[in-house]
C-alpha positions as CSV (number, residue, x, y, z in Angstrom):
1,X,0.0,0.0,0.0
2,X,1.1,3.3,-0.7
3,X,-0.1,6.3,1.5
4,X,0.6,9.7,0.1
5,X,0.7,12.2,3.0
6,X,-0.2,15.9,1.7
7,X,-2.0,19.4,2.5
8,X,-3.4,22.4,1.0
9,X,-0.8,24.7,2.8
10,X,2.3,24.4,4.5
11,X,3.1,24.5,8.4
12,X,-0.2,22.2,9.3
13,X,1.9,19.6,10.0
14,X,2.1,17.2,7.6
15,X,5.7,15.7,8.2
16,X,5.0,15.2,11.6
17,X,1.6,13.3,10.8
18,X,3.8,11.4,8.0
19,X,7.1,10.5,10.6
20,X,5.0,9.2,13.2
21,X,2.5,7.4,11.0
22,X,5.8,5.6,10.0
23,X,7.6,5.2,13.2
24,X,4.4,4.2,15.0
25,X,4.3,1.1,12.5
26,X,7.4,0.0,12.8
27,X,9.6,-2.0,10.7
28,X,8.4,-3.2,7.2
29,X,7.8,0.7,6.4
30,X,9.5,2.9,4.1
31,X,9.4,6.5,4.1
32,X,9.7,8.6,0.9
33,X,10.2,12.4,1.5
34,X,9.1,14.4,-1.8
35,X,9.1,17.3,-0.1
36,X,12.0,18.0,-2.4
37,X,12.6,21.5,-2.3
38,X,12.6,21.9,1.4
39,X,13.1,18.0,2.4
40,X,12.6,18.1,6.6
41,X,11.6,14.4,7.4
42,X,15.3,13.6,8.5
43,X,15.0,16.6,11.0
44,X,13.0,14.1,13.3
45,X,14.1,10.7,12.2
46,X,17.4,11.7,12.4
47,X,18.5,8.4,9.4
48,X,21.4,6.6,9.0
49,X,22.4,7.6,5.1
50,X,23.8,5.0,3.4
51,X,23.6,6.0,-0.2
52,X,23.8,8.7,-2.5
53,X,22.8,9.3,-5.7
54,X,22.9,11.8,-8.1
55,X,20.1,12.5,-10.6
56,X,20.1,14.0,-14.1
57,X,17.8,14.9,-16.4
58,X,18.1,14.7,-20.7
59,X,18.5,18.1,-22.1
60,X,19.5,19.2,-26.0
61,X,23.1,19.9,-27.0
62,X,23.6,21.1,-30.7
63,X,26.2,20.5,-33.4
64,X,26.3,23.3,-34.8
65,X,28.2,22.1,-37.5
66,X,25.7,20.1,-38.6
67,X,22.8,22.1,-37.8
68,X,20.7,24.1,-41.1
69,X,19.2,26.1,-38.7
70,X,16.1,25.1,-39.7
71,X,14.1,25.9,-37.2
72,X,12.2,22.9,-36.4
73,X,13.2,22.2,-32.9
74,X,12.6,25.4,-31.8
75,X,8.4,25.4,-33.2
76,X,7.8,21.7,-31.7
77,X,8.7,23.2,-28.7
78,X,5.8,24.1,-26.5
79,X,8.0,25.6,-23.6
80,X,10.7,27.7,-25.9
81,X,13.7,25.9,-24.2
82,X,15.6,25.8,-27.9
83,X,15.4,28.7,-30.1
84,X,16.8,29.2,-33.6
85,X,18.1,33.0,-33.8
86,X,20.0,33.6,-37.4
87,X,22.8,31.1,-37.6
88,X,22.9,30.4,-33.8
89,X,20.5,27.6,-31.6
90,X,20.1,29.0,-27.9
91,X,19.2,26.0,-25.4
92,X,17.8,27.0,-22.5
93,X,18.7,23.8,-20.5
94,X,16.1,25.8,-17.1
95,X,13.1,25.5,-19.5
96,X,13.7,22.2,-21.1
97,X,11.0,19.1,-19.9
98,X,12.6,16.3,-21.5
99,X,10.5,15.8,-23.7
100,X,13.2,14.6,-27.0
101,X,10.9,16.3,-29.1
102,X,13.8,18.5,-31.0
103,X,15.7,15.6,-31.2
104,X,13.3,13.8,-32.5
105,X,12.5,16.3,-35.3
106,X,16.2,17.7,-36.5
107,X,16.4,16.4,-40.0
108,X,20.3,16.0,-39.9
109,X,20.0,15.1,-36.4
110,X,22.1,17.4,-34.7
111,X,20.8,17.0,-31.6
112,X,21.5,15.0,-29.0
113,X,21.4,15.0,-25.6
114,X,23.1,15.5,-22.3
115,X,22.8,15.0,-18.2
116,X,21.9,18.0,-16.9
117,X,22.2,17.9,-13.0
118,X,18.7,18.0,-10.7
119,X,19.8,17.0,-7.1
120,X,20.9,14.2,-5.1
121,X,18.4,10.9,-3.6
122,X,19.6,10.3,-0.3
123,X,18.5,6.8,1.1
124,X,19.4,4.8,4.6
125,X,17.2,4.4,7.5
126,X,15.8,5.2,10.9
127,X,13.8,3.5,13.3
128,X,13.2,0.4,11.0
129,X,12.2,2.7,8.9
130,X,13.5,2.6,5.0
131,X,14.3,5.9,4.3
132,X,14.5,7.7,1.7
133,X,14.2,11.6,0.2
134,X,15.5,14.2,-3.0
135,X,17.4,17.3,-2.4
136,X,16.8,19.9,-5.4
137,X,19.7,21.4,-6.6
138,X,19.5,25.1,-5.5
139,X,18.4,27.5,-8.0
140,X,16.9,23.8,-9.9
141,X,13.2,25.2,-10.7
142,X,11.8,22.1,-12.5
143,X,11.6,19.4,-9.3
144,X,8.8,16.7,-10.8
145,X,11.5,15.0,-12.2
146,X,13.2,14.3,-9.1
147,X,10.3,14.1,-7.1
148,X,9.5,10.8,-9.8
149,X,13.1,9.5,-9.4
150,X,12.5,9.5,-5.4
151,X,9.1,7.4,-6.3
152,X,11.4,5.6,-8.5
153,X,12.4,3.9,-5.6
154,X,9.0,2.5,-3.8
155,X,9.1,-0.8,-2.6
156,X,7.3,-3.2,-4.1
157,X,5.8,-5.0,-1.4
158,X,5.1,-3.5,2.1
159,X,3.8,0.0,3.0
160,X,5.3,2.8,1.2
161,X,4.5,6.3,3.2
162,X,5.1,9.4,0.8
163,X,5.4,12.6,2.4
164,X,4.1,14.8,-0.3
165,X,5.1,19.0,-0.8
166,X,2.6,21.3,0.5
167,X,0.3,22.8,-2.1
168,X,-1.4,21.4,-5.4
169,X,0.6,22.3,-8.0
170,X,2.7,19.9,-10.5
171,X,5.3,18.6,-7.9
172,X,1.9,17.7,-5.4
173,X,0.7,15.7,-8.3
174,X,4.0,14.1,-9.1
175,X,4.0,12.6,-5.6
176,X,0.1,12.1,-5.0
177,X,-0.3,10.3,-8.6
178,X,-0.9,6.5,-8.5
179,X,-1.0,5.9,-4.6
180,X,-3.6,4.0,-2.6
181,X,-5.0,6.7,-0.4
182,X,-4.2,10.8,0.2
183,X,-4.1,11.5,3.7
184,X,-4.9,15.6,4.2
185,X,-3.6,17.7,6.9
186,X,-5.3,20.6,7.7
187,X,-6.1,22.8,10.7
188,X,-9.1,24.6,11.7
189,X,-8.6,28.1,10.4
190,X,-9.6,30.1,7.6
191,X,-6.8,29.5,5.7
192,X,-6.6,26.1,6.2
193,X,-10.1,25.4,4.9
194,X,-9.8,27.4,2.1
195,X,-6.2,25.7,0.8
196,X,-8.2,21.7,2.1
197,X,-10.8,23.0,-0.8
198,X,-8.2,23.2,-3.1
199,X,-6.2,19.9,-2.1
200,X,-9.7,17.7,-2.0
201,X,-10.1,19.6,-5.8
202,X,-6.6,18.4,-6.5
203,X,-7.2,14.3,-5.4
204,X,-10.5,14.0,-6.8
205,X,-9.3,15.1,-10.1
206,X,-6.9,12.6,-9.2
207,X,-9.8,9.9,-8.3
208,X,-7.4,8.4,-5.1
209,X,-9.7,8.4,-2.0
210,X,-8.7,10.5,0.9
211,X,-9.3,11.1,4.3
212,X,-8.3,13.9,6.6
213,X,-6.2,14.8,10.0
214,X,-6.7,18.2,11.7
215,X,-4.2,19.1,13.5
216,X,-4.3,21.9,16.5
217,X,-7.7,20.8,16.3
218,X,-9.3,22.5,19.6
219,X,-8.3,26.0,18.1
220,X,-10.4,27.8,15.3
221,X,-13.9,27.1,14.4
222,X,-16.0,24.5,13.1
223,X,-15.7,25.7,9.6
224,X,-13.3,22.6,8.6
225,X,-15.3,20.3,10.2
226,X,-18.7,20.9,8.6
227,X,-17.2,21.2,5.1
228,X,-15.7,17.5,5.6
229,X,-18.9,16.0,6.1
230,X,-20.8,18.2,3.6
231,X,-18.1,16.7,1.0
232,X,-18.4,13.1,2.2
233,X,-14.4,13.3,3.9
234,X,-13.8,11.6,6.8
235,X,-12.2,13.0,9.3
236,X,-9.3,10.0,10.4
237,X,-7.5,11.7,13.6
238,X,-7.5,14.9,15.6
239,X,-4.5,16.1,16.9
240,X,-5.0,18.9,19.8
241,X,-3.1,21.9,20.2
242,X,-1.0,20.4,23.4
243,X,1.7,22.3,24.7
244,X,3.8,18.8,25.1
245,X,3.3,17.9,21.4
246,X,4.9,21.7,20.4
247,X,7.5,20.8,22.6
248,X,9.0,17.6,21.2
249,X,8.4,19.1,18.2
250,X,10.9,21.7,18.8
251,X,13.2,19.5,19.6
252,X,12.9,17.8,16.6
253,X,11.0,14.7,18.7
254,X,8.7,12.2,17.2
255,X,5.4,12.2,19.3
256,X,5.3,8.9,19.6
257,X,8.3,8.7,21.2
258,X,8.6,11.6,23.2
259,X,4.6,10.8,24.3
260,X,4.4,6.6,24.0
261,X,0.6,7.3,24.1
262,X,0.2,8.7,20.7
263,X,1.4,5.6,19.2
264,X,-1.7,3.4,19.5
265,X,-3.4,6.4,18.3
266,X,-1.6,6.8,15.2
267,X,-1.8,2.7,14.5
268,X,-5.5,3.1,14.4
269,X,-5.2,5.9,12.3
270,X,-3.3,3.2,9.4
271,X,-5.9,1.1,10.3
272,X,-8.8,3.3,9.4
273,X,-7.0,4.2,6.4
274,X,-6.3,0.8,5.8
275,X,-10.1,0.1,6.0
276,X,-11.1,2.5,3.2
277,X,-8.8,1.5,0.9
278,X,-10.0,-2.0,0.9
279,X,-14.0,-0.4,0.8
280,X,-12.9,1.4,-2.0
281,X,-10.8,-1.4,-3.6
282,X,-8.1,1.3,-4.9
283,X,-4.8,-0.2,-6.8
284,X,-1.6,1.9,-7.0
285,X,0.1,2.0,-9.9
């Protein structure tokens, strides 16, 4: 099973729903952070890294002594990455998607391509935990790709727990796409409720069910709350705003270790989620 952890907004506290959730289980469970741009799972699992990789992604290099400037790379290009100006091609490596479509068309093929550098997969483990999560290069603006190479690496047995980037934009998607179940964390605020609109948008487009945490849950209104069971989500676990939980938090604590409590708590949350996947009958792919 594969359990994609996201949230409409960041700071709601999705990592430290997705650590636990994982930690809680024990061993047997891998953790994926996607978070890829801003990667803090390790901050509270504190892994073991043995491994890691660097990943590229294809990108056009030109002969130009071959190339009739013709112009044909640069029109099949929907996202202007390669540009024909007088007798000189301009790649523009930032913009490219890897498609191969300018490759694919140059009628003296004088393209071909090259590595160009995205970030690093950084794998080991934690807890009896199988861990695993991308670093984007700095100034890298196109992170899908190495949000796909990080679910590259999903087990294929066991329970894979994906601990998606906050948001619903392409790198979202990237990591939410194909899994068993999205698992929403939200908080009882305006805000909150107006970017958990946007996320259920985003996994029902999707057609994965979901289910929802709040988190800080005794603070705010009942706003959150009403909308879930007007829109037929199911509200899985409520964390409180606890003055011990900030605390461990701080620290850089899991809550199931620093409050042994919780952990029982967060089982039957995998076990409610567990339950709706097999009501629903939904196959990763």
């Amino acid at each position: 099973m594969i359990i994609s952890i996201a949230s409409g907004k960041g700071g709601t506290g999705k990592t430290t729903v997705a650590t636990n959730l994982a930690v809680a289980l024990g061993n047997d469970v891998q953790l994926l952070d996607c978070d890829v741009e801003e990667p803090n799972a390790h901050l509270f699992l504190h892994p073991i890294l043995t491994a890691t990789d660097t990943v590229t992604t294809p990108v056009p290099v030109v002969d130009e002594d071959k190339c009739t400037f013709c112009g044909q790379c640069g029109e099949i290009c929907a996202f202007k990455a390669i540009v024909v100006v007088g007798e000189t091609v301009l790649p523009f490596h930032e913009l490219c998607h890897s498609c191969g479509g300018c490759m694919a068309v140059c009628p003296v093929e004088a393209i071909t391509e090259t590595g160009r550098e995205l970030g690093v997969i950084e794998s080991g483990h934690s807890h009896g935990v199988d861990f695993v999560h991308g670093r984007l290069r700095i100034g890298e603006a196109m992170s899908p790709p190495l949000i796909k190479a990080v679910r590259a690496r999903t087990r294929p047995d066991g329970l894979t727990i994906i601990d998606a980037p906050p948001g619903t934009s392409c790198p979202v998607i990237a990591a939410m796409k194909g899994t068993d179940f999205v698992l929403l964390v939200t908080e009882p605020t305006p805000f909150g409720l107006h970017d958990l609109k946007l996320a259920v948008g985003a996994v029902r487009a999707l057609g994965l069910p979901c289910g929802l945490v709040v988190n800080r849950a005794d603070i705010g209104d009942d706003a959150v709350a009403n909308y879930a069971r007007q829109e037929g989500v199911p509200i899985l676990m409520e964390i409180p705003f606890d003055r011990r939980i900030a605390e461990a938090y701080s620290r850089g604590e899991l809550v199931v270790t620093a409050l042994p409590e919780w952990k029982p708590k967060f089982v039957k949350l995998f076990e409610a989620i567990a339950a709706i996947v097999r009501h629903t009958g939904a196959k990763s792919e």
